[in-house]
TORLO-302496 format. One record per residue: residue number from 1; residue in one letter; x, y, z of N, C-alpha, C, O in turn. Coordinates in steps of 0.05 Angstrom, whole numbers. Example, Ala and Ser with C-alpha at 12.3 -4.5 7.8 and 13.67 -1.06 7.14 Angstrom:
2
NODE/1/A/264/-114/156/246/-90/156/264/-66/156/285/-66/169
NODE/2/S/257/-45/142/273/-21/143/258/1/157/268/23/161
//
This chain:
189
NODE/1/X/1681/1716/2002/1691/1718/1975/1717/1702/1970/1724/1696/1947
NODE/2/X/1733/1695/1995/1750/1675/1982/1751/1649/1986/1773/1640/1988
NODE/3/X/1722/1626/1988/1721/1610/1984/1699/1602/1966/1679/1608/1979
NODE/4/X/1694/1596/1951/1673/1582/1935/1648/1565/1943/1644/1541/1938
NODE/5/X/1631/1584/1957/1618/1553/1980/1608/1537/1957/1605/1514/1966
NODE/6/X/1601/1538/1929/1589/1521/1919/1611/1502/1914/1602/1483/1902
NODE/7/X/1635/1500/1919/1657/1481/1904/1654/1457/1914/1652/1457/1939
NODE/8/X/1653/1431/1902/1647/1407/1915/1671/1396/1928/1693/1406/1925
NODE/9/X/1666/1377/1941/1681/1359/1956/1675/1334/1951/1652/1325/1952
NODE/10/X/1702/1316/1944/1693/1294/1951/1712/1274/1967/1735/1267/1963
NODE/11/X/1694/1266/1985/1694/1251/2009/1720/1226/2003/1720/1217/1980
NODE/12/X/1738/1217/2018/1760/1197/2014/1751/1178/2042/1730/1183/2053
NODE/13/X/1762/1166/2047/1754/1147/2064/1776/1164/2086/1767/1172/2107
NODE/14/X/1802/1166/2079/1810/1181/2103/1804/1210/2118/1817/1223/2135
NODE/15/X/1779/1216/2103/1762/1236/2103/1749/1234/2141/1757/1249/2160
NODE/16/X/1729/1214/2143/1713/1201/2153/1725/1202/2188/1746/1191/2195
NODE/17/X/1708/1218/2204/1712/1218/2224/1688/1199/2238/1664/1205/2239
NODE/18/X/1699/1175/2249/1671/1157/2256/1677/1153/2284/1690/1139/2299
NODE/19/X/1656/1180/2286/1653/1186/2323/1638/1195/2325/1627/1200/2303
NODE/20/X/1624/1207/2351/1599/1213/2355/1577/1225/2334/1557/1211/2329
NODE/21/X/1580/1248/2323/1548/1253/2308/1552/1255/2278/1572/1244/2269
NODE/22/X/1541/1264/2267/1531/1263/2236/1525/1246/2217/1526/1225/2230
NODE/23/X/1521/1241/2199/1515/1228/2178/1533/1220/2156/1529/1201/2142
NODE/24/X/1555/1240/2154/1571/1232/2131/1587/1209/2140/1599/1199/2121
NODE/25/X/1590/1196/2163/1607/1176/2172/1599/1157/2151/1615/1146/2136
NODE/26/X/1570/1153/2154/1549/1126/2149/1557/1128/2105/1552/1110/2088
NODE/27/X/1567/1148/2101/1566/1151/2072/1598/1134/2061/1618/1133/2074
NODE/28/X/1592/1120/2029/1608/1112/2019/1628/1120/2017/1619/1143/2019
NODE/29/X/1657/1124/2014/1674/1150/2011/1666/1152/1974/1650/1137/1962
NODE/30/X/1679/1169/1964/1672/1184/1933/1641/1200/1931/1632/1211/1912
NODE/31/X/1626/1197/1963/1612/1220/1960/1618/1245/1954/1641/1251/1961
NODE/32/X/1606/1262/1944/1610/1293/1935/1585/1317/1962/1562/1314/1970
NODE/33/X/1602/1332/1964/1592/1352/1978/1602/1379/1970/1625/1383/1961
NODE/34/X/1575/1406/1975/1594/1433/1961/1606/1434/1992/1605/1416/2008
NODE/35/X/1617/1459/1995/1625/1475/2009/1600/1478/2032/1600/1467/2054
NODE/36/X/1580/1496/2022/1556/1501/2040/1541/1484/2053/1530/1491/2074
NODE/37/X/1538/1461/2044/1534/1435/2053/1548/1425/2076/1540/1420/2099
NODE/38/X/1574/1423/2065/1584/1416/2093/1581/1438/2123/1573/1433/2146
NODE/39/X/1590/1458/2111/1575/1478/2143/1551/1470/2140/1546/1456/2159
NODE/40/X/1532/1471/2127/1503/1464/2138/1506/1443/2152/1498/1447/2175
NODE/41/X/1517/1415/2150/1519/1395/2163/1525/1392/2187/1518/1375/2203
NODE/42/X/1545/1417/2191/1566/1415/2214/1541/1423/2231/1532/1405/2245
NODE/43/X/1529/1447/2230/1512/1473/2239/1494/1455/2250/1493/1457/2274
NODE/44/X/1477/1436/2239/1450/1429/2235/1450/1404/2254/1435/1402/2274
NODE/45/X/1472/1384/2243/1479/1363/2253/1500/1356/2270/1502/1333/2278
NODE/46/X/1516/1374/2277/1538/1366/2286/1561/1346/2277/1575/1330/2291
NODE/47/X/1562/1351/2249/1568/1321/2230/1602/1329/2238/1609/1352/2232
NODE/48/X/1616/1313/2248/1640/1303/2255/1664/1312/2228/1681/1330/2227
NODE/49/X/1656/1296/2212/1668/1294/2181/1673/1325/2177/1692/1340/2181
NODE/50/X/1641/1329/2165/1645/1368/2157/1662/1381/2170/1679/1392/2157
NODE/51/X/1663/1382/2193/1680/1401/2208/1704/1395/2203/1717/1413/2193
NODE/52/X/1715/1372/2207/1744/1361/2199/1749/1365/2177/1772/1372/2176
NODE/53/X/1733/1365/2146/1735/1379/2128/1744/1410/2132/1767/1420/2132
NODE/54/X/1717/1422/2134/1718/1443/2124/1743/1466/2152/1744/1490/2150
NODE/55/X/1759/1449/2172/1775/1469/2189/1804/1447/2182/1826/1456/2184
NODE/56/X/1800/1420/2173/1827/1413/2168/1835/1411/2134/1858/1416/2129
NODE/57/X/1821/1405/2114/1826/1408/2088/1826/1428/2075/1845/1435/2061
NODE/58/X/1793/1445/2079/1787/1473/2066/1797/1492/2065/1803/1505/2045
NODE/59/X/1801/1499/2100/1807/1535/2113/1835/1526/2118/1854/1537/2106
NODE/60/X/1842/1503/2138/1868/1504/2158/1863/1504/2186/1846/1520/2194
NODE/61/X/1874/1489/2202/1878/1495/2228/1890/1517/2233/1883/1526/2255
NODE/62/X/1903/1527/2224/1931/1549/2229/1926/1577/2220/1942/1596/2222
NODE/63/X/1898/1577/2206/1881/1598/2187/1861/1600/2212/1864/1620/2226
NODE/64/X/1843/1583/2218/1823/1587/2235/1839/1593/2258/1835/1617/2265
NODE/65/X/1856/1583/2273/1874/1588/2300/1875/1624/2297/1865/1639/2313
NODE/66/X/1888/1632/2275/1894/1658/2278/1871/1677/2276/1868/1695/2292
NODE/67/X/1849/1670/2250/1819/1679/2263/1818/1688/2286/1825/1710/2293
NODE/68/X/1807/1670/2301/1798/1661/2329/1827/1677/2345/1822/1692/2364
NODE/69/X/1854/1674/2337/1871/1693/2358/1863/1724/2359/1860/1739/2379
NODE/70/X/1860/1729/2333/1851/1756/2324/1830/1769/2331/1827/1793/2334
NODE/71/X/1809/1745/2335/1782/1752/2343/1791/1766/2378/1792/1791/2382
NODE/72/X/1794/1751/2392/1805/1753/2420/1792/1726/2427/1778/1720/2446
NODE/73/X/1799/1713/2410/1791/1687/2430/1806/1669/2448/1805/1646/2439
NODE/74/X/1819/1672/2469/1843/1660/2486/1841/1639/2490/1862/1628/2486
NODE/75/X/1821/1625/2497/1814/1603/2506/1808/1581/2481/1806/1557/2487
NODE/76/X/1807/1588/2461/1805/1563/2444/1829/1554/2426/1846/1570/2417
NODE/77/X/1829/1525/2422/1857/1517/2412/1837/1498/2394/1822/1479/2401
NODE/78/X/1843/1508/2372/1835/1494/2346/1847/1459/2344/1830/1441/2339
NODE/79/X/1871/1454/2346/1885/1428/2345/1877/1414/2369/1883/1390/2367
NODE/80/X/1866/1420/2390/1860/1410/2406/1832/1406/2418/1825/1397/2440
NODE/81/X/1818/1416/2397/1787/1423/2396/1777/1429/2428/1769/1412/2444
NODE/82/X/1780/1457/2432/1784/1456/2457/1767/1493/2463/1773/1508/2445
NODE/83/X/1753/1503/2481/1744/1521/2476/1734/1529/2502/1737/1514/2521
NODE/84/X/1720/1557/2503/1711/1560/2534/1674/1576/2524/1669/1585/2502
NODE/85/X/1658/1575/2545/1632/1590/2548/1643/1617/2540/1631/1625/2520
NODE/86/X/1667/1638/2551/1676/1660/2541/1676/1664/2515/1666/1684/2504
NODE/87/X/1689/1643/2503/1706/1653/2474/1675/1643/2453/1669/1653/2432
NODE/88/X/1662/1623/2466/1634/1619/2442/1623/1637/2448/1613/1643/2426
NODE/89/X/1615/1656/2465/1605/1680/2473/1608/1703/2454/1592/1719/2444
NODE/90/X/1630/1700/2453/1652/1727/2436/1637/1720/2397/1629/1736/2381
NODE/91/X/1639/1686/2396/1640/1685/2364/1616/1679/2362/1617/1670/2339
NODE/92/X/1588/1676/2371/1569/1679/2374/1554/1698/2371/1533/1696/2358
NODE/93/X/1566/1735/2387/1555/1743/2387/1568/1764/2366/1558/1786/2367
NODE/94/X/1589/1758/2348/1594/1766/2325/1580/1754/2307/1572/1769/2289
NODE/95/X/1574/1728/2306/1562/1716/2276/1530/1729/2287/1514/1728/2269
NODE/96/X/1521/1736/2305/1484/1745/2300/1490/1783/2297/1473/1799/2289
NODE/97/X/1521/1791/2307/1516/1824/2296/1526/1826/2262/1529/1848/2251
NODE/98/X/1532/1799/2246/1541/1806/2229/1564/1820/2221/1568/1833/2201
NODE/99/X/1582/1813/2245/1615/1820/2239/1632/1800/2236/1652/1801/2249
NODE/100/X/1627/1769/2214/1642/1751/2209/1636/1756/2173/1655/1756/2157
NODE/101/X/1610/1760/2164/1611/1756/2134/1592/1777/2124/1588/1796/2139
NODE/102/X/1582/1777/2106/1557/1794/2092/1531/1790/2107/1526/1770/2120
NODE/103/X/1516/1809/2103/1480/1804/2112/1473/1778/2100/1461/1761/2113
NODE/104/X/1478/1775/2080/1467/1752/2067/1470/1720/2079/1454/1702/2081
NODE/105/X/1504/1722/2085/1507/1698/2086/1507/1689/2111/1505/1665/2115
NODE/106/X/1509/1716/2139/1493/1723/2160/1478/1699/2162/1481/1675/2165
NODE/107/X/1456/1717/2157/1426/1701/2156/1421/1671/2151/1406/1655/2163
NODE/108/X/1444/1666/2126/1442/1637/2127/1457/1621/2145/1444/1603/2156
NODE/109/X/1484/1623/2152/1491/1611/2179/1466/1621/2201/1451/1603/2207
NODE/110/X/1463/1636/2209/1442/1627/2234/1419/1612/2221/1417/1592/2234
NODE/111/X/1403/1612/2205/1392/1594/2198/1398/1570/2198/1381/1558/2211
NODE/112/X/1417/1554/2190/1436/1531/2202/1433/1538/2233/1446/1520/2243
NODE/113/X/1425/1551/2250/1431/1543/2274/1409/1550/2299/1410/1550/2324
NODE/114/X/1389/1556/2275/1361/1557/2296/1335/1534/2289/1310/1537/2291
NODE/115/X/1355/1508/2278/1337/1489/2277/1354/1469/2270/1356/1462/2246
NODE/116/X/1371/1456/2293/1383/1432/2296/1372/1409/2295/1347/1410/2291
NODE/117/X/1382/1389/2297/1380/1360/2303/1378/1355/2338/1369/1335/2350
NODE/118/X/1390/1377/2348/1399/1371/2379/1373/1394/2397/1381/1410/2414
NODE/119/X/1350/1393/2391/1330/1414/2404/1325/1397/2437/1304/1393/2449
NODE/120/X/1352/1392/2443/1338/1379/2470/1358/1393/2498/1365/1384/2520
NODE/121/X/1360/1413/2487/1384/1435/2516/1371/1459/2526/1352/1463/2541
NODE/122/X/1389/1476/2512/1375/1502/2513/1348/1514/2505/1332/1529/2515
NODE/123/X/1350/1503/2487/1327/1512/2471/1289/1499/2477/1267/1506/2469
NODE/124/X/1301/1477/2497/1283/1467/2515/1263/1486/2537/1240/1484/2547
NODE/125/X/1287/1503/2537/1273/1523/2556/1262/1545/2550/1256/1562/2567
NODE/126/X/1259/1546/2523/1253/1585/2513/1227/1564/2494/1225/1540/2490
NODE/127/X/1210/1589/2486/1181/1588/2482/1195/1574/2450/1217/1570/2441
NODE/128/X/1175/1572/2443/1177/1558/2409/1181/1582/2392/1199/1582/2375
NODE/129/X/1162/1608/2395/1164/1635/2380/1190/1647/2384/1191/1669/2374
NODE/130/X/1208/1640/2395/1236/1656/2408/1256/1639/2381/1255/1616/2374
NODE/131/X/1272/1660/2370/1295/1645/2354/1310/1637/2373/1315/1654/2390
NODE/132/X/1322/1612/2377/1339/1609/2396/1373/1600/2371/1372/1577/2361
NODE/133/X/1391/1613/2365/1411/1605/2344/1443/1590/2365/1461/1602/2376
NODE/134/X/1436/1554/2362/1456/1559/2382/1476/1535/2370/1474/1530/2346
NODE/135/X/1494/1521/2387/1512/1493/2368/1518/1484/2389/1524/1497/2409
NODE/136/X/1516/1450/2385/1510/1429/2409/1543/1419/2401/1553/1419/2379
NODE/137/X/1557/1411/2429/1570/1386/2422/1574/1370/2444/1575/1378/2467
NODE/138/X/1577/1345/2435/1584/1321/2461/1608/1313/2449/1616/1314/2426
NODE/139/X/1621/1300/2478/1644/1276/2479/1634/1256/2493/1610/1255/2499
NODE/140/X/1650/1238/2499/1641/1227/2525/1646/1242/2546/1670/1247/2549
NODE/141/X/1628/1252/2565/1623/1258/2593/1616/1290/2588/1608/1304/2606
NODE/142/X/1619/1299/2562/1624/1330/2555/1593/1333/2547/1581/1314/2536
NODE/143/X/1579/1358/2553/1558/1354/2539/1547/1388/2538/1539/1399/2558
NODE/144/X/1549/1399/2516/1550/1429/2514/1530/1442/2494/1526/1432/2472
NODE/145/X/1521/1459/2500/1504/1483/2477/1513/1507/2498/1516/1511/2522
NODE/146/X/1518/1525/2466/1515/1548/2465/1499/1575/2454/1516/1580/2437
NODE/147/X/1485/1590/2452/1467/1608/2437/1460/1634/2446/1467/1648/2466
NODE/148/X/1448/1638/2429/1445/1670/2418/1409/1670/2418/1395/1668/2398
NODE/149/X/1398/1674/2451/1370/1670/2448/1353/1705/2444/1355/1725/2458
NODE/150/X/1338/1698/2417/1330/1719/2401/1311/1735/2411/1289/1738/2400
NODE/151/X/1318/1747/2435/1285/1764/2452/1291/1782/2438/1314/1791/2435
NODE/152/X/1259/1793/2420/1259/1819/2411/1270/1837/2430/1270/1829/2454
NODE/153/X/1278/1859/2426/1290/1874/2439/1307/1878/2457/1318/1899/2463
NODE/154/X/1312/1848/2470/1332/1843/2485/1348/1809/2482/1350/1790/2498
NODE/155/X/1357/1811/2461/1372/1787/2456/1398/1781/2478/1409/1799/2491
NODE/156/X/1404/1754/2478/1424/1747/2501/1437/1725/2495/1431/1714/2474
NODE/157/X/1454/1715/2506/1477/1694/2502/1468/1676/2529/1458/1685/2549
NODE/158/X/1475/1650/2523/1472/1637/2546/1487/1603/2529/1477/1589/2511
NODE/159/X/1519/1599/2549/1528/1578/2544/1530/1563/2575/1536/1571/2598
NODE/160/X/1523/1543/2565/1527/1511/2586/1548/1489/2578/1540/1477/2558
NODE/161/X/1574/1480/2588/1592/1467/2575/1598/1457/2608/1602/1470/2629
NODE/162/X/1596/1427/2602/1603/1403/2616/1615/1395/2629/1620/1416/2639
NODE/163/X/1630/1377/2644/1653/1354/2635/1646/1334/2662/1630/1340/2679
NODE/164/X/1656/1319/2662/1651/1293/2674/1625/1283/2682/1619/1274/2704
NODE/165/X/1606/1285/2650/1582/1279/2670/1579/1247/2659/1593/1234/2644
NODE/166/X/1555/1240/2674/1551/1199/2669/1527/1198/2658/1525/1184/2638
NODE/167/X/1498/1216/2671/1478/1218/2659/1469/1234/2635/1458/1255/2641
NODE/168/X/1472/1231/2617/1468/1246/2589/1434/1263/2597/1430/1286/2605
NODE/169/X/1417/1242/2593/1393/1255/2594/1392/1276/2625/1392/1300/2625
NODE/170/X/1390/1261/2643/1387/1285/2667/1408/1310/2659/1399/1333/2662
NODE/171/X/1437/1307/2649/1444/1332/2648/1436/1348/2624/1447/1370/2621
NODE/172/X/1418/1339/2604/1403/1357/2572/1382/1359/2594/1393/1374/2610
NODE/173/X/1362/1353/2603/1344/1364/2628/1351/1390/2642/1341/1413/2638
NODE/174/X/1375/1380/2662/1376/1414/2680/1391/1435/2654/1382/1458/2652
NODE/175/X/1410/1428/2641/1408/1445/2617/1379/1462/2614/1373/1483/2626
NODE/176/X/1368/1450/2599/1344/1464/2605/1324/1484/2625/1305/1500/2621
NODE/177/X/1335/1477/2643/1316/1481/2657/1331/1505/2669/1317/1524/2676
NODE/178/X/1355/1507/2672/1374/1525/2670/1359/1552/2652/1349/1573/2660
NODE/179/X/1362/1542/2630/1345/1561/2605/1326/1571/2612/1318/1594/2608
NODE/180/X/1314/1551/2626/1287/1570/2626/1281/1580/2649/1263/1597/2648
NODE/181/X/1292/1575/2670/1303/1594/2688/1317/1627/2677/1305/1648/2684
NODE/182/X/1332/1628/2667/1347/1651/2658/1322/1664/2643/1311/1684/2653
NODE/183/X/1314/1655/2620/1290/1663/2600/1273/1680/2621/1271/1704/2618
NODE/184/X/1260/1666/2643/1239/1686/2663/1251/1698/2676/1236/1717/2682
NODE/185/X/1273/1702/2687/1291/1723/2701/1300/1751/2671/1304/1775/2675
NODE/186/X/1301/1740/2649/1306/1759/2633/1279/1775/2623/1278/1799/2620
NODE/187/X/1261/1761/2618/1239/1768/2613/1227/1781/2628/1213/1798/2618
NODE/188/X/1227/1778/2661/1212/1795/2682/1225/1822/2685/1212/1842/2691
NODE/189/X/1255/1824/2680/1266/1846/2689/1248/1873/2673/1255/1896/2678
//
């Protein structure tokens, strides 16, 4: 209730984060975007821009920082985009109990996040019928998903986060396979 997700945006050139993923890079600046859009973008795509938007123009670094302090999240530093498997754990498994917003709008962030652009990690390893609700990111050498895999009756968390790797594909592979390892150990119990 106190942001307007329909409120538009429009895009400046010093807007434009032109680095690894999304789409709004590739856009003219004086594009327009609402509010919801850009989290969808962020969610879906990993779009660079949105996020820099919507945590450095919209909310605040210093608004989200205390969020996230409040939440108990120790390990993440907003200015430094910086985070641990713990603390996505923690805000993960608040945004699927529905202790960040309404049922409604619930539902629509995980929707943003059980059908990415990035279906090549975790979600590699759980069946197609399984919601898997999770959020990818790379750097160079960094290469991370996190999620919230949807077993009826026994839902679970499972994050994988990186750092110094060289092979991109072999490490989205054992990612995987990781997954689906855990998936039949959770499933057999």
């Amino acid at each position: 209730g106190v942001i307007d997700l329909e409120k538009t945006i429009t895009i400046q050139e010093k807007d434009i984060q032109d680095y690894g993923t999304g789409s709004i890079r590739y856009e003219k600046p004086g594009t327009r975007y609402s509010i919801k859009t850009l989290a969808r973008l962020m969610m879906e795509k990993s779009d660079n821009t949105a996020a820099y938007l919507l945590a450095s123009e919209i909310i605040g670094l210093n608004e989200i920082q205390k969020l996230v302090s409040d939440w108990g999240l120790t390990q993440t530093d907003m200015k430094n985009n910086k985070s641990s498997v713990k603390d996505m754990n923690k805000i993960l498994t608040k945004m699927y109990r529905g202790q960040i917003t309404s049922g409604e709008l619930t539902k629509e962030m995980l929707g943003f996040m059980d059908d990415s652009d990035f279906e090549d990690r975790i979600t590699v390893g759980i069946p197609l019928y399984i919601k898997v609700y999770h959020k990818t990111g790379d750097e160079v050498g960094k290469i991370h998903d996190v999620a919230i895999i949807d077993l009826p009756e026994r839902p679970y968390y499972l994050g994988i986060m990186t750092t110094d790797q060289t092979d991109e594909e072999e490490t989205k592979k054992k990612m995987a396979r990781i997954s689906q390892i855990i998936f039949t150990e959770v499933t057999d119990l």
